[in-house]
Every structure is written in C-alpha cells, then in structure tokens.
PyMOL Python script that loads the backbone (N, CA, C, O; Angstrom):
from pymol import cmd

cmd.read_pdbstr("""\
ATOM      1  N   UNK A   1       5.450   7.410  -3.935  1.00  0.00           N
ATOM      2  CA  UNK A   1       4.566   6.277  -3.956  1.00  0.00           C
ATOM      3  C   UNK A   1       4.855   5.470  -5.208  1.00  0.00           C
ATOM      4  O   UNK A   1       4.881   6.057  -6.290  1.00  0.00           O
ATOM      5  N   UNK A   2       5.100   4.010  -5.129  1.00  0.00           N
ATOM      6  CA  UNK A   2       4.796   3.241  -6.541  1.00  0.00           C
ATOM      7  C   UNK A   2       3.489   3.179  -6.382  1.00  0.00           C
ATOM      8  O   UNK A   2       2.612   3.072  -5.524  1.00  0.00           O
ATOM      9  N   UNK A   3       3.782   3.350  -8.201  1.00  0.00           N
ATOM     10  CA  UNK A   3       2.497   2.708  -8.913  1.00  0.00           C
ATOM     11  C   UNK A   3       2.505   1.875  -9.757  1.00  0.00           C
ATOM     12  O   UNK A   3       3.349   1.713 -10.639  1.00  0.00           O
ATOM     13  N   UNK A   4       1.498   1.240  -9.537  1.00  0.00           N
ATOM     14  CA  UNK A   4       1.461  -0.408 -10.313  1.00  0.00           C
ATOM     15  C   UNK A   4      -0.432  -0.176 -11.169  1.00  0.00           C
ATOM     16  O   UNK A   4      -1.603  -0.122 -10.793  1.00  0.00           O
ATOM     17  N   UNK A   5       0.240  -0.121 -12.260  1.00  0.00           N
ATOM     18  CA  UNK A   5      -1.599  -0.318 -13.326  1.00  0.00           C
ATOM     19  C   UNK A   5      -1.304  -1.398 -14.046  1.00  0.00           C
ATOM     20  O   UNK A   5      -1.295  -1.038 -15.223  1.00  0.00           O
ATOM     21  N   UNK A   6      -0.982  -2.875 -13.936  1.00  0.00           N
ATOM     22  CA  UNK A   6      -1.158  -3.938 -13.869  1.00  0.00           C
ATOM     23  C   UNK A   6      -2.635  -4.583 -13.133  1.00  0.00           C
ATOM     24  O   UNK A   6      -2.442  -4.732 -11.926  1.00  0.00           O
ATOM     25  N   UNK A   7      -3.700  -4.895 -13.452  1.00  0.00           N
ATOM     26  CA  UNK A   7      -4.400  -5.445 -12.409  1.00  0.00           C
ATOM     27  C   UNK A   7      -4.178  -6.883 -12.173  1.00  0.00           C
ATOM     28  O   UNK A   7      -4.766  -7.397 -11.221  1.00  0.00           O
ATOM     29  N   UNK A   8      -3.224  -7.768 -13.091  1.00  0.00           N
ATOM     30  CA  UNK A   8      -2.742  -8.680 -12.659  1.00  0.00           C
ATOM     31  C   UNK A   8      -1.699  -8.765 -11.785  1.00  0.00           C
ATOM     32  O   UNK A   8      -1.306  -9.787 -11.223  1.00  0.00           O
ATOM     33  N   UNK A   9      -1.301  -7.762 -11.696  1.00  0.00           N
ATOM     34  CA  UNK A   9       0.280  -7.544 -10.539  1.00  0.00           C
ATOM     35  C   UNK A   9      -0.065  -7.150  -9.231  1.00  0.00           C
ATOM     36  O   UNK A   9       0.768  -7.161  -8.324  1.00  0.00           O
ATOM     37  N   UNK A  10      -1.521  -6.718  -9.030  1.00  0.00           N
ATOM     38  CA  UNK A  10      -1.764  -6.282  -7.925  1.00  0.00           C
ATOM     39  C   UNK A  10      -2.001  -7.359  -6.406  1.00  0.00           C
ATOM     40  O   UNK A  10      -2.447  -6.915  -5.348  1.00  0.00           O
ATOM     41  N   UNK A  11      -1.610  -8.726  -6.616  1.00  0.00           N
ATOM     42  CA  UNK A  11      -1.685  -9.136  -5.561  1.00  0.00           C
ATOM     43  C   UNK A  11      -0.366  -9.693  -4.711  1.00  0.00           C
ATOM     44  O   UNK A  11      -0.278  -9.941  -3.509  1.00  0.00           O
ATOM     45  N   UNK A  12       0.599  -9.798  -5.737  1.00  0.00           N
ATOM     46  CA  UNK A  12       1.781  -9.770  -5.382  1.00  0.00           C
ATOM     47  C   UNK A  12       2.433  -8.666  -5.070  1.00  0.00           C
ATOM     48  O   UNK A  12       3.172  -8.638  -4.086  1.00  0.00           O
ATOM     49  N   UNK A  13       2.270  -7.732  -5.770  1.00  0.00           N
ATOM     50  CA  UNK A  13       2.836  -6.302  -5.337  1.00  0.00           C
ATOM     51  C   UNK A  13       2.129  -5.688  -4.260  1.00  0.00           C
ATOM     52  O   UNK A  13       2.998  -4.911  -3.863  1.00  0.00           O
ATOM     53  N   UNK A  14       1.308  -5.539  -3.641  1.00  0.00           N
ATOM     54  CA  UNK A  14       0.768  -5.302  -2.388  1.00  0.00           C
ATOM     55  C   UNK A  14       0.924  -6.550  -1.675  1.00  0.00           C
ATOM     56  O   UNK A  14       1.720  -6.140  -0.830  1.00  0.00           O
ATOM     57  N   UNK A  15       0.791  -7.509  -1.449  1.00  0.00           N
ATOM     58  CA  UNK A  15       1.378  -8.624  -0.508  1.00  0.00           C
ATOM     59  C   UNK A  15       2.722  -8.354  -0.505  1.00  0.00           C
ATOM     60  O   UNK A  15       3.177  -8.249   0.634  1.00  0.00           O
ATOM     61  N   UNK A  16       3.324  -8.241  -1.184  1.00  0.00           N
ATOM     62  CA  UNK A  16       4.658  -8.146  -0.767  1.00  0.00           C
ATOM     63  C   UNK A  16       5.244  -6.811   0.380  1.00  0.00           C
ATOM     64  O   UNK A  16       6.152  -6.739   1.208  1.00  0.00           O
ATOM     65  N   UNK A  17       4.369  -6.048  -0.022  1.00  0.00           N
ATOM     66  CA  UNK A  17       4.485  -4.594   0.929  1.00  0.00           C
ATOM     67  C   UNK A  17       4.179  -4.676   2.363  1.00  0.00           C
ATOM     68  O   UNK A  17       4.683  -3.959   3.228  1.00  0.00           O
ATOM     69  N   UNK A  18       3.193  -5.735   2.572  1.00  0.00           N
ATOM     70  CA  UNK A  18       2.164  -5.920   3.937  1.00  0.00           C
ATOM     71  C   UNK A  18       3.008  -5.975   4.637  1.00  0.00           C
ATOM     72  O   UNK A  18       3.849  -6.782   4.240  1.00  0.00           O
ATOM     73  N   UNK A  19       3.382  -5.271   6.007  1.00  0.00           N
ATOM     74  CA  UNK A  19       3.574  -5.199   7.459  1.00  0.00           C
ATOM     75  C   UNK A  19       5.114  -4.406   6.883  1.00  0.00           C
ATOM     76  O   UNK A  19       5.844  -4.443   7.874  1.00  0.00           O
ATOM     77  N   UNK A  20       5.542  -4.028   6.243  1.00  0.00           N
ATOM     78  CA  UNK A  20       6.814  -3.474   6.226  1.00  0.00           C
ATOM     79  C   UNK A  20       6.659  -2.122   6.974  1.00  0.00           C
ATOM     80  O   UNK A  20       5.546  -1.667   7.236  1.00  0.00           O
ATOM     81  N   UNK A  21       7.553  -1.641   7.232  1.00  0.00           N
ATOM     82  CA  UNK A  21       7.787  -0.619   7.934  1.00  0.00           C
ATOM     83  C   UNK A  21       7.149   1.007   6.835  1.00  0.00           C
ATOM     84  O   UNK A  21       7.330   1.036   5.617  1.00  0.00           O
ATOM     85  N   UNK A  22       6.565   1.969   7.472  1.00  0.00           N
ATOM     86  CA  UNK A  22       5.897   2.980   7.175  1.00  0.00           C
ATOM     87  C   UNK A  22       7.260   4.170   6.529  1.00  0.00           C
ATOM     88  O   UNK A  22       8.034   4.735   7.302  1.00  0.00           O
ATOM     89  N   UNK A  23       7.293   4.317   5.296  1.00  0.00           N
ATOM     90  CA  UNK A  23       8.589   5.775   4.633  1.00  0.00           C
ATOM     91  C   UNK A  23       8.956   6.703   5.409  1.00  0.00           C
ATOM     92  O   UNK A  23      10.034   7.161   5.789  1.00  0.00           O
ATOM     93  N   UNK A  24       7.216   7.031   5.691  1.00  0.00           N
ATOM     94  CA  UNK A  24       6.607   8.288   5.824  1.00  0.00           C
ATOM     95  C   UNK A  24       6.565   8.919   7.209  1.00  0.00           C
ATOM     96  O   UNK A  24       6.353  10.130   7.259  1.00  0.00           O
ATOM     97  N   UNK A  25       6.743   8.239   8.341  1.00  0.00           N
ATOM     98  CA  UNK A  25       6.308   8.294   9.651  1.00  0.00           C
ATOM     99  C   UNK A  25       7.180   7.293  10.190  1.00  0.00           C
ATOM    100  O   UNK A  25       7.781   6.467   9.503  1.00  0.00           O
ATOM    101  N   UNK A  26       7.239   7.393  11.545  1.00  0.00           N
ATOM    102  CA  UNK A  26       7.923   6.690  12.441  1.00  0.00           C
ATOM    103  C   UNK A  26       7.502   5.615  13.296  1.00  0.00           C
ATOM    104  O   UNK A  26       8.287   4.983  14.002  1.00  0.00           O
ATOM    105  N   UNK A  27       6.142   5.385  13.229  1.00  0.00           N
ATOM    106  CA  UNK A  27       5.619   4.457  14.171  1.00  0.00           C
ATOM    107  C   UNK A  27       4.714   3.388  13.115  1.00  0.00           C
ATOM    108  O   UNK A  27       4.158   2.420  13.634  1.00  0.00           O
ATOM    109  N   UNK A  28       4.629   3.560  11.989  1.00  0.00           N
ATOM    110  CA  UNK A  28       3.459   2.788  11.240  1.00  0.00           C
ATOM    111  C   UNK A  28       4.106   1.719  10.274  1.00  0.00           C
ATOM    112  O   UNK A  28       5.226   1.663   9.768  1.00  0.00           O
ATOM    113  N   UNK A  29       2.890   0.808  10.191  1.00  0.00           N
ATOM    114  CA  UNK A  29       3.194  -0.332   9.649  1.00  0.00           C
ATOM    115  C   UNK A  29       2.468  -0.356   8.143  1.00  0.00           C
ATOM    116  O   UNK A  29       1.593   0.464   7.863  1.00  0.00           O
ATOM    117  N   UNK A  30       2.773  -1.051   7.503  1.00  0.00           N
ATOM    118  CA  UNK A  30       1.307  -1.057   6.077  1.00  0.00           C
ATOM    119  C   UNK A  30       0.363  -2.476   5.532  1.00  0.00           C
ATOM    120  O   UNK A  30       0.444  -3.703   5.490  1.00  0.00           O
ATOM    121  N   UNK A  31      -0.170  -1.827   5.319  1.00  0.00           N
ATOM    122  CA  UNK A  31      -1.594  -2.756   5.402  1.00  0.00           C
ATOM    123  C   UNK A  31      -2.670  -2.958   4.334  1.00  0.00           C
ATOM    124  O   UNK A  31      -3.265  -1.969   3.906  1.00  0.00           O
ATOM    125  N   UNK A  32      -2.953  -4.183   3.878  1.00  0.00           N
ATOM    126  CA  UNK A  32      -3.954  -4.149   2.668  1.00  0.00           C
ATOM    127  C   UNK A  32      -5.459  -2.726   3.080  1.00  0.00           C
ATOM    128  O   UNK A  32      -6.082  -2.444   4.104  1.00  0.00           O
ATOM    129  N   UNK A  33      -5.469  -2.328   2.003  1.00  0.00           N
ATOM    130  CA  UNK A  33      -6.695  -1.333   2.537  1.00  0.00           C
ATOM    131  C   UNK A  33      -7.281  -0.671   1.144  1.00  0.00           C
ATOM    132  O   UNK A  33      -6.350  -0.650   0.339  1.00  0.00           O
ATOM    133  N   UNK A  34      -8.486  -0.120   0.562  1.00  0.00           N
ATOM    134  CA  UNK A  34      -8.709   0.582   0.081  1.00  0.00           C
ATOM    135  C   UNK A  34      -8.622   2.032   0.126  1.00  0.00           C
ATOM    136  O   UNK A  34      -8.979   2.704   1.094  1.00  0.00           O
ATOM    137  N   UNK A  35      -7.942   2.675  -1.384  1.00  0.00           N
ATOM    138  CA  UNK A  35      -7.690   3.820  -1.479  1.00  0.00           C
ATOM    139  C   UNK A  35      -8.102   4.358  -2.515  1.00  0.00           C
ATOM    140  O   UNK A  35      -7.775   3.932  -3.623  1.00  0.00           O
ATOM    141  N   UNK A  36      -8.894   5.391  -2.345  1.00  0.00           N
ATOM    142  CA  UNK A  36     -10.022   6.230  -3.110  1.00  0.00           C
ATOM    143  C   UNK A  36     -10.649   5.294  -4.365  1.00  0.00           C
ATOM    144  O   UNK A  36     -10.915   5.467  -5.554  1.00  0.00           O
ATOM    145  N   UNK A  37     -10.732   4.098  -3.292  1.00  0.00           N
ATOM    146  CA  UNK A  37     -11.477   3.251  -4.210  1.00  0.00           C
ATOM    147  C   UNK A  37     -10.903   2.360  -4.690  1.00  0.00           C
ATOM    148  O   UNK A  37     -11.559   1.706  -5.500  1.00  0.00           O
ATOM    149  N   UNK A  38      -9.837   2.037  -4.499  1.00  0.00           N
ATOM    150  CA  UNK A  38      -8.490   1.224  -5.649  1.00  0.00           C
ATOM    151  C   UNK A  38      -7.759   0.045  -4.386  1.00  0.00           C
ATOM    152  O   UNK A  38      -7.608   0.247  -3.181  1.00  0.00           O
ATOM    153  N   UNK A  39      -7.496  -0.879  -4.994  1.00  0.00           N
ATOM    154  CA  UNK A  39      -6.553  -1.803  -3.656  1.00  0.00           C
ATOM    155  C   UNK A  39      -4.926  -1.124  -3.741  1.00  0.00           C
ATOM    156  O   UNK A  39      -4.169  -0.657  -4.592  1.00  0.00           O
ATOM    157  N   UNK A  40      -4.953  -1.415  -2.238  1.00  0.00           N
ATOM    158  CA  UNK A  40      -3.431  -0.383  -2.212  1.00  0.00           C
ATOM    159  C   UNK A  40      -2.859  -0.863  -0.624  1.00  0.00           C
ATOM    160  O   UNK A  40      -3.535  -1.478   0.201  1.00  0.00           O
ATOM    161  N   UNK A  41      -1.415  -0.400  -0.447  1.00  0.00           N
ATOM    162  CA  UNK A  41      -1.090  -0.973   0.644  1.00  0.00           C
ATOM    163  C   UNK A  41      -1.064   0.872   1.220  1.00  0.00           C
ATOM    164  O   UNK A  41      -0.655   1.816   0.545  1.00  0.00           O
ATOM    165  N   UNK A  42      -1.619   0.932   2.599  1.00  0.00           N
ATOM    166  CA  UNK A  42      -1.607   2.395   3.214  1.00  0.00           C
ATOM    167  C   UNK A  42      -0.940   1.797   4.564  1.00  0.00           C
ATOM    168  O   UNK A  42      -1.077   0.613   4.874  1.00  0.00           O
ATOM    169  N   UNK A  43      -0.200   2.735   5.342  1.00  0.00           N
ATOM    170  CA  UNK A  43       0.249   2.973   6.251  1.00  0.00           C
ATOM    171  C   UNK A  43      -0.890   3.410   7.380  1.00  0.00           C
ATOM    172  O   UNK A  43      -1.612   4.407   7.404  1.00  0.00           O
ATOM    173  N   UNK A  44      -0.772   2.172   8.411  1.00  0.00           N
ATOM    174  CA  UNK A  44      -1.979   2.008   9.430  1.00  0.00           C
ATOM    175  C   UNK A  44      -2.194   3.627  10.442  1.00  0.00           C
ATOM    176  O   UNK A  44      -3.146   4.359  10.712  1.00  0.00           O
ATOM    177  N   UNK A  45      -0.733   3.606  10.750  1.00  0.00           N
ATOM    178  CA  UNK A  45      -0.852   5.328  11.653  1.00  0.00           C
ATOM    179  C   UNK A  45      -0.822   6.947  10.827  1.00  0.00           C
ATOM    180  O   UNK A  45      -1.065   8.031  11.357  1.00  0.00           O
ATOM    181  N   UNK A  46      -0.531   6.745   9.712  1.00  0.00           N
ATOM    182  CA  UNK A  46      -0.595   8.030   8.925  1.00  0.00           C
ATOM    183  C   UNK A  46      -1.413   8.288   7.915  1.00  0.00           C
ATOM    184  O   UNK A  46      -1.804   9.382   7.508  1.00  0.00           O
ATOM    185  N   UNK A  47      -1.756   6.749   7.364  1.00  0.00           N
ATOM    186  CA  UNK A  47      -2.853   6.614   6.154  1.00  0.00           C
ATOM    187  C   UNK A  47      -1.842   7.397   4.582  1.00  0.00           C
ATOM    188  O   UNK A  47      -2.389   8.215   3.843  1.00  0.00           O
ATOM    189  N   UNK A  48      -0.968   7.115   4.451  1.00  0.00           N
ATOM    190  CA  UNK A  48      -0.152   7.178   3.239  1.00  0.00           C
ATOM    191  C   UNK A  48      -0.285   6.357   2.862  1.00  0.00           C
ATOM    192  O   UNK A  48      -0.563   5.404   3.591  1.00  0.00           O
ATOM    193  N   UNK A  49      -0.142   6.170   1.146  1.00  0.00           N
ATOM    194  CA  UNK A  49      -0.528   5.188   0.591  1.00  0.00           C
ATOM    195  C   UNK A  49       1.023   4.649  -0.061  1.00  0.00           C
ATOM    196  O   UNK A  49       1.663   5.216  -0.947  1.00  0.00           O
ATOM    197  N   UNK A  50       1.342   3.559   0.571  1.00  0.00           N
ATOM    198  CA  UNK A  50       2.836   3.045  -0.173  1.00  0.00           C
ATOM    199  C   UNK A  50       2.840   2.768  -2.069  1.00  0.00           C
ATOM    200  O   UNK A  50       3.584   3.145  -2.975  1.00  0.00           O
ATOM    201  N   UNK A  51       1.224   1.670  -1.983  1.00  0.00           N
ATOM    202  CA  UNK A  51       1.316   1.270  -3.493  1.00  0.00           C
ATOM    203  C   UNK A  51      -0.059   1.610  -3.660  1.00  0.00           C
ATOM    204  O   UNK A  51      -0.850   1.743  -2.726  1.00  0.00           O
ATOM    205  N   UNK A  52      -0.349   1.760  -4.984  1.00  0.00           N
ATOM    206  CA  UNK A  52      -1.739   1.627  -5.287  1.00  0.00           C
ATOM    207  C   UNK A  52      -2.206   1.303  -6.825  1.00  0.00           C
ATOM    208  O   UNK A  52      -1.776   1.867  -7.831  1.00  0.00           O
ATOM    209  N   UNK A  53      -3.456  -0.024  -6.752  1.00  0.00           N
ATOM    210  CA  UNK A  53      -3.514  -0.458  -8.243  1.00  0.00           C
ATOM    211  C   UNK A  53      -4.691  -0.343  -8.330  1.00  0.00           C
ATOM    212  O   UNK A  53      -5.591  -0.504  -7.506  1.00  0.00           O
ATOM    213  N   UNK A  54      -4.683   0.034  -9.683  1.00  0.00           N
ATOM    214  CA  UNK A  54      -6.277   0.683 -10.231  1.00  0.00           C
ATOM    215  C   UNK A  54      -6.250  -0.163 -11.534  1.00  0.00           C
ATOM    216  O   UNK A  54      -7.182  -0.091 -12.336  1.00  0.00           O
TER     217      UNK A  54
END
""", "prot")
cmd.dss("prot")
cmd.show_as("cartoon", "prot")
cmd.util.cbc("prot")
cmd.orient("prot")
C-alpha cells in the first residue's frame, strides 16, 4: 500500500488512483472511500486499501 501523510497531497494522490484497476484481486476497481476513518482510495470488490491519508 502507499502512503501519503501529506494532508495537502491527499486530493491529487487519491484522484489520481480512482477507477484504476484493483493489485490485489482480479475483478475490482478503486474508489474514493473512507478507511478506518482516513480518506483513501479502496478497492470496490475486495475492500483493500490502495492509498491512504491521514
């Protein structure tokens, strides 16, 4: 997973991730979403988290 602790970097660096293809799994896409509280791009069918900024 990258990580980004910039909170100014966090809207380009997750926009840039949106709809790309899933690492982790074979069928999933990624998607703006919250993760354990934090903005992050997660993978819609597996729920992996590609990026995440806190």
């Amino acid at each position: 997973m990258q990580q980004v602790s910039s909170q100014d970097a966090s809207t380009p660096v997750l926009a840039a991730l949106v709809g790309d293809e899933c690492s982790w799994c074979a069928a999933g896409t990624l998607a703006r979403e919250e993760f354990k509280g934090d903005a992050a791009v997660v993978c819609e069918e597996c729920g992996t988290p590609a990026a995440r900024v806190w």
